[in-house]
C-alpha positions in Angstrom: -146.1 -100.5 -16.1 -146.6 -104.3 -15.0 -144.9 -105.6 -12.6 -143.6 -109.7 -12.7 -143.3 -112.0 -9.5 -139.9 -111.7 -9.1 -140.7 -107.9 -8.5 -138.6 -107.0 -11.6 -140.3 -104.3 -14.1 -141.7 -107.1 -17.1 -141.9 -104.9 -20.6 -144.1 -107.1 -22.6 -143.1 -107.6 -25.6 -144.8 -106.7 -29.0 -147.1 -109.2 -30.2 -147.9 -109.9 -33.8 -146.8 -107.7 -36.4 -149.9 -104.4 -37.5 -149.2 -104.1 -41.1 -151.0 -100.8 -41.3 -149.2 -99.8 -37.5 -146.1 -100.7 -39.3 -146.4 -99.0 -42.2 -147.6 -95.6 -40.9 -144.4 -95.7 -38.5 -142.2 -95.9 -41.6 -144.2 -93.3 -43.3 -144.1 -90.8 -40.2 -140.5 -92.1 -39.0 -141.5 -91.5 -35.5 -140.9 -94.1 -32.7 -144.3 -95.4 -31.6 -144.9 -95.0 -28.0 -142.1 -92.4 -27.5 -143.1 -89.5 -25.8 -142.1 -86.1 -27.9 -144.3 -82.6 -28.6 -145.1 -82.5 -32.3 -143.7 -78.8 -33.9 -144.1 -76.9 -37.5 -141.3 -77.8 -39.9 -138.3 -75.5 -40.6 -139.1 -72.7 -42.5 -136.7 -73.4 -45.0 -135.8 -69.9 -46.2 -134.5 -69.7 -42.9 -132.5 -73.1 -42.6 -131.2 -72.6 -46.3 -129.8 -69.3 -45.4 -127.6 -70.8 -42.1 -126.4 -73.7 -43.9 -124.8 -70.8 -46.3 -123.8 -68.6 -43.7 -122.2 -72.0 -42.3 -120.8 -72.9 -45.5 -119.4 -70.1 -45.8 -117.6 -70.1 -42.5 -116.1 -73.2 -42.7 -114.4 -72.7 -46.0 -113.1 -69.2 -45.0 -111.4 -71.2 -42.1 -110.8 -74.1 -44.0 -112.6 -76.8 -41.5 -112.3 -79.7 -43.1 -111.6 -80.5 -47.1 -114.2 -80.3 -50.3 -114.5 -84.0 -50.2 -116.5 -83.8 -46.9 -119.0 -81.4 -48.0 -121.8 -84.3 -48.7 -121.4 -85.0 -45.3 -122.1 -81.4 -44.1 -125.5 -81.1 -46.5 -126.5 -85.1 -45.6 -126.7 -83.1 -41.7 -128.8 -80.4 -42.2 -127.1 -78.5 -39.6 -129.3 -75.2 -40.6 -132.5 -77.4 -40.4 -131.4 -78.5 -37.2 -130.7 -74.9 -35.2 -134.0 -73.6 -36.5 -135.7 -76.4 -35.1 -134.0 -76.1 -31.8 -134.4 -72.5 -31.5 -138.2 -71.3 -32.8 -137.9 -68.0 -30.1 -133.8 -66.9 -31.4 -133.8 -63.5 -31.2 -132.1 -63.0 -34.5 -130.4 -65.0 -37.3 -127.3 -63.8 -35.9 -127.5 -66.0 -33.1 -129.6 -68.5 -35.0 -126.0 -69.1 -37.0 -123.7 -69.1 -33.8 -125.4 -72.0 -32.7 -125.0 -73.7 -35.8 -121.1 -72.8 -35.6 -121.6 -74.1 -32.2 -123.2 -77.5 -33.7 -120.6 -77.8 -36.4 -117.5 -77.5 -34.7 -118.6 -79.8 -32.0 -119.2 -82.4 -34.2 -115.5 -81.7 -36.6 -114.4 -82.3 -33.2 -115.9 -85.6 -32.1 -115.5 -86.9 -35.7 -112.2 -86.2 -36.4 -111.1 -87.1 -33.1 -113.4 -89.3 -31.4 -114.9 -91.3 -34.0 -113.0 -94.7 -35.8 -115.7 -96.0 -38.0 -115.4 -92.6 -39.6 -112.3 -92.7 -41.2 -110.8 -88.9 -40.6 -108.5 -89.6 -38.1 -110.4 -89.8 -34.9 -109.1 -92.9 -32.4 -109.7 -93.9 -28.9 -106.1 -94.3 -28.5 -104.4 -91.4 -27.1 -108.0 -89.2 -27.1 -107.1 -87.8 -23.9 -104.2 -86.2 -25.0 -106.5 -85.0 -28.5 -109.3 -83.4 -26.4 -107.1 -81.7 -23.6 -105.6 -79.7 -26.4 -109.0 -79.3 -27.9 -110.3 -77.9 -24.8 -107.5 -75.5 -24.9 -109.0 -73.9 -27.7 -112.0 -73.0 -25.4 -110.0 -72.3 -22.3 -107.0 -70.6 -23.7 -103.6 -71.1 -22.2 -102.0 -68.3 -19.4 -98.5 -68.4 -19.6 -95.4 -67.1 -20.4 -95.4 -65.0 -23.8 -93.5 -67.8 -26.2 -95.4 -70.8 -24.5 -98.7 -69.0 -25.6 -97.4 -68.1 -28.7 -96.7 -71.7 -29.9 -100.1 -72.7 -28.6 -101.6 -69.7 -30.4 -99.9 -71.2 -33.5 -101.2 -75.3 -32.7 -104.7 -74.0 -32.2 -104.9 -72.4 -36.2 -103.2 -75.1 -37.7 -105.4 -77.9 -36.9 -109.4 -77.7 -38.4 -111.0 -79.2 -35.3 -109.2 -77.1 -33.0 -109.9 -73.7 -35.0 -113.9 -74.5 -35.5 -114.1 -75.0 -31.5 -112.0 -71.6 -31.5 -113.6 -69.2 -33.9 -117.1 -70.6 -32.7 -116.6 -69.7 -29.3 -115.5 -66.3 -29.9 -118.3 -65.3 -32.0 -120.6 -66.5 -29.3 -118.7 -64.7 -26.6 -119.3 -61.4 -29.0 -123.6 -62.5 -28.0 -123.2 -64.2 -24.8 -122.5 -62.6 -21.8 -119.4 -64.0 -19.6 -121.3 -66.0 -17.3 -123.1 -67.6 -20.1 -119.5 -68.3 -22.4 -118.1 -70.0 -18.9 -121.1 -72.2 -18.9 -120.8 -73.6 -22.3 -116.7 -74.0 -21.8 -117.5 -76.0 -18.7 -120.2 -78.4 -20.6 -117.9 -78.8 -23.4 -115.5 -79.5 -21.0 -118.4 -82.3 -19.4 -118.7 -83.8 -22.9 -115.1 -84.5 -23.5 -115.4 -86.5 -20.4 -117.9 -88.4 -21.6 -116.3 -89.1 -24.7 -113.5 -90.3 -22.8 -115.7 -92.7 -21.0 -117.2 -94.1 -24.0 -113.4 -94.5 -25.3 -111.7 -96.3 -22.7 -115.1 -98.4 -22.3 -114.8 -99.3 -26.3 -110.8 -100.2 -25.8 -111.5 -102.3 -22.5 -115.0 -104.1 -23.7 -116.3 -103.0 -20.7 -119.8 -103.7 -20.9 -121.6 -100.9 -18.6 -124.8 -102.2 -16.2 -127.7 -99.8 -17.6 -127.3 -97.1 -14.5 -123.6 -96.9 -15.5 -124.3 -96.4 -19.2 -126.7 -93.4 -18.2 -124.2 -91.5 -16.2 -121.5 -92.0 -19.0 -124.2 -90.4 -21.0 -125.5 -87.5 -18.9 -121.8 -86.3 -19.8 -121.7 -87.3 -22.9 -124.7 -85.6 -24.5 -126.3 -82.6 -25.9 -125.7 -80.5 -22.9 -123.3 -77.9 -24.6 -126.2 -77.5 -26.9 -129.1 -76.6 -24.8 -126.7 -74.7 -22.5 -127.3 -71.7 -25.2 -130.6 -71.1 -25.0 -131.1 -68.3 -23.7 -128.4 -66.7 -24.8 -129.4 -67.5 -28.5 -133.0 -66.6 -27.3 -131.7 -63.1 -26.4 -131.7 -63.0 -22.9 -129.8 -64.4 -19.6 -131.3 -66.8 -16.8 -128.8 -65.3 -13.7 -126.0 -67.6 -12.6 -127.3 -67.9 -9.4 -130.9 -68.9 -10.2 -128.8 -71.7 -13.0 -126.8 -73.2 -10.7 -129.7 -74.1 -7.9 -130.2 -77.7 -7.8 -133.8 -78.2 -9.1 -132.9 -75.9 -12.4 -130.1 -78.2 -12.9 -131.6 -80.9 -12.3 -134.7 -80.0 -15.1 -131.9 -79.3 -17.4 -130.1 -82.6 -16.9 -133.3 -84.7 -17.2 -133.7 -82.5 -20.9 -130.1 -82.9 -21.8 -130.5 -87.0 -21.3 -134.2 -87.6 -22.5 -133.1 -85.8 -26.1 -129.5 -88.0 -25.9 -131.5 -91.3 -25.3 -133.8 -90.1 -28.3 -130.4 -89.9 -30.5 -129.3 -93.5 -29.6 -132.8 -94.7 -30.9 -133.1 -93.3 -33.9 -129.4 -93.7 -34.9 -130.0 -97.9 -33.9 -130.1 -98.9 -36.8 -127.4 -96.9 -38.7 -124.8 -98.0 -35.5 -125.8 -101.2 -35.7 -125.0 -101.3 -39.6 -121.7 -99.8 -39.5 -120.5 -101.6 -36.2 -122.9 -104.0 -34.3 -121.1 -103.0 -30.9 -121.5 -99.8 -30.8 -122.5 -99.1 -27.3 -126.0 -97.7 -27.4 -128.8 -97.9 -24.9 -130.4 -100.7 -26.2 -127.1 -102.7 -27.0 -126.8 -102.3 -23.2 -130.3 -103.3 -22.1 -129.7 -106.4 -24.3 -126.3 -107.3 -22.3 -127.9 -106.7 -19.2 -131.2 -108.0 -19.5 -130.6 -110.7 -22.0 -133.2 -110.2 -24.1 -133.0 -109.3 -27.7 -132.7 -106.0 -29.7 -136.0 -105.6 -30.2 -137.1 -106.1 -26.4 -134.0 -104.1 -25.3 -135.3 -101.1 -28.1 -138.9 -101.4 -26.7 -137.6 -101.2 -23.1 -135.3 -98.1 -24.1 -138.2 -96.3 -25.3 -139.7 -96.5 -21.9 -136.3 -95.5 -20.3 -136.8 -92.4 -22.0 -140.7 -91.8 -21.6 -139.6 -91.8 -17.8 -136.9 -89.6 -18.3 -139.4 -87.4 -20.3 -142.2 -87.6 -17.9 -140.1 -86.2 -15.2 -139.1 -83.3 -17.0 -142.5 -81.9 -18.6 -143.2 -82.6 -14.4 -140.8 -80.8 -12.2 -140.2 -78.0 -15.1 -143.9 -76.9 -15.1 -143.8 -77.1 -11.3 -140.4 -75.2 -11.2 -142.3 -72.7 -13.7 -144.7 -71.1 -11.7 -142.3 -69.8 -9.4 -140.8 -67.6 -11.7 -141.3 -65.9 -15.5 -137.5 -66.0 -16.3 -137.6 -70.0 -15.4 -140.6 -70.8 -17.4 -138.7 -68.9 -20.2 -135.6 -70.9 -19.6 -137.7 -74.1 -18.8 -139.8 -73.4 -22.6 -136.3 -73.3 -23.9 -135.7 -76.4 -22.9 -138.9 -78.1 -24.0 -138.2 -76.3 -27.4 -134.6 -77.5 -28.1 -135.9 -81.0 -27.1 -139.0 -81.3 -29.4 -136.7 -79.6 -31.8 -134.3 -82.6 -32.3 -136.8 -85.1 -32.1 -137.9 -83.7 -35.2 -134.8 -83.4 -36.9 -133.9 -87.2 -36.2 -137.6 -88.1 -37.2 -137.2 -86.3 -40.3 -134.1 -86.4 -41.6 -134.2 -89.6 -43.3 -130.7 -89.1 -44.9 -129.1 -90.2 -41.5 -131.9 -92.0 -39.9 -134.5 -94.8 -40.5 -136.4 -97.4 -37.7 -135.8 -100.9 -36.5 -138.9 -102.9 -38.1 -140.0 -103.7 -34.3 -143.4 -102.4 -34.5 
């Protein structure tokens, strides 16, 4: 990277446009420049059959109504698991993490989300998603308090998907590993929060602030299964030293940063403030989209370098961390390719 007088990082910026460059981005719908490990498609056998099992799921519960059943196809959620998980130890598994997926996004949709239209608010989402967590962490108290909460928890659709998926991954996971995830969730609803009061105040984040708000609000809970839904257990003790959590961190933010550039465009359609990582490098470096994207993209590569780093480092001094650490690496390159690919949700800023 060049550096200008001032001593400031200077991201030159693209010069004129490559027809043929531009072209062959459109065509591939990957982000030139952005660091990512290529992987086979979905075998779609496989994906078809979760997005039934899924389907099937969320009507026996009754998620959300018919009408939003486009919306749940347009996703690909089966696509999406199979691509994240290439060593699941079974389909079994395979499909909790797509109940997983699901209900975490019924949640952040129907409560979370505005532009959406199914309810979700910034106002009062503190009050929404303290409830919400209550269907993860259940309620110990006396017998008629519990009852009634027993009773909010199945009447709302949000509240029973983050239910019902978290017991049928408790009936995989061992209780170390079902803690884990109920404390990430519990991570991402404070991020969420963030991102809320941010939205109601204007509060437009420097680019440091922005990147804590979203190493909490981010695919953590996701990549927090892996080796469950991989079949095994990395120990608590070896998850909770620093440098492991520090390789998963660095994974959990790389793959977010990835979703804000590839959704871009479609935010930036539906509500040009959106706060995204290149809305904020724009603000803050006063430059325009398309230098803010370009610079994004190299917030990530770094992000991404210093994973593939210290996790192959950190793998050689154990086989159970290489396995967790390969986890990792596979959920990431995993959802690249679902965002690259699904062109239903996704397409590129013509920047290249």
């Amino acid at each position: 990277m060049s550096t200008s007088a001032s001593g400031t990082a200077a991201y030159p910026l693209p010069g004129p446009p490559n027809p043929a460059r531009s072209m062959r981005a459109r065509r591939e719908k990957t982000i030139p420049g952005l660091i990512h490990r290529p992987v086979p498609p979905a075998d779609p056998g496989k994906a078809a059959e979760i997005d039934e099992r899924l389907e099937a799921w969320a009507r026996a519960l009754d998620l959300f109504p018919p009408e939003w059943s486009g919306d749940f196809g347009q996703f690909q959620f089966g696509r999406a698991v199979a691509l994240q998980h290439p060593e699941a130890a079974d389909m079994e598994r395979l499909t909790v993490a797509g109940k997983l997926l699901l209900a975490e996004n019924i949640v952040d949709s129907c409560y979370c989300e505005e532009d959406e239209g199914r309810g979700g608010a910034r106002r009062g989402l503190g009050g929404r998603l303290i409830v919400a967590q209550s269907a993860l962490d259940p309620l110990h108290s006396t017998p008629e308090a519990e009852e009634e909460w027993r009773h909010g928890v199945q009447a709302d659709g949000p509240l029973r998907s983050y239910h019902w998926a978290l017991k049928d991954y408790a009936a995989l996971a061992t209780p170390s590993q079902t803690t884990r995830l109920v404390h990430d969730l519990a991570r991402l609803h404070l991020g969420y929060l963030a991102e809320a009061s941010w939205s109601e105040t204007r509060h437009r984040p420097p680019i440091w602030e922005y990147l804590v708000m979203r190493q909490f609000n981010n695919f953590r809970p996701c990549l927090s299964i892996v080796d469950a839904v991989d079949g095994y257990e990395l120990p608590e003790a070896v998850y909770a030293r620093p440098e492991v959590q520090r390789i998963t961190a660095l994974a959990c933010n790389a793959t977010t940063i990835v979703n804000d550039l590839y959704s871009f465009t479609k935010e930036l359609a539906s509500d040009p403030e959106h706060l995204n990582l290149p809305q904020v490098v724009a603000a803050n470096d006063r430059c325009g989209l398309k230098a803010a994207y370009l610079r994004s993209v190299d917030i990530h590569n770094q992000i991404m370098e210093a994973f593939e780093t210290e996790s192959a480092l950190l793998s050689t001094t154990s086989p159970l961390v290489e396995r967790y650490a390969r986890g990792l690496a596979d959920w990431v390159s995993g959802n690249h390719e679902w965002h690259a690919t699904n062109s239903d949700r996704y397409s590129l800023p013509d920047y290249w």
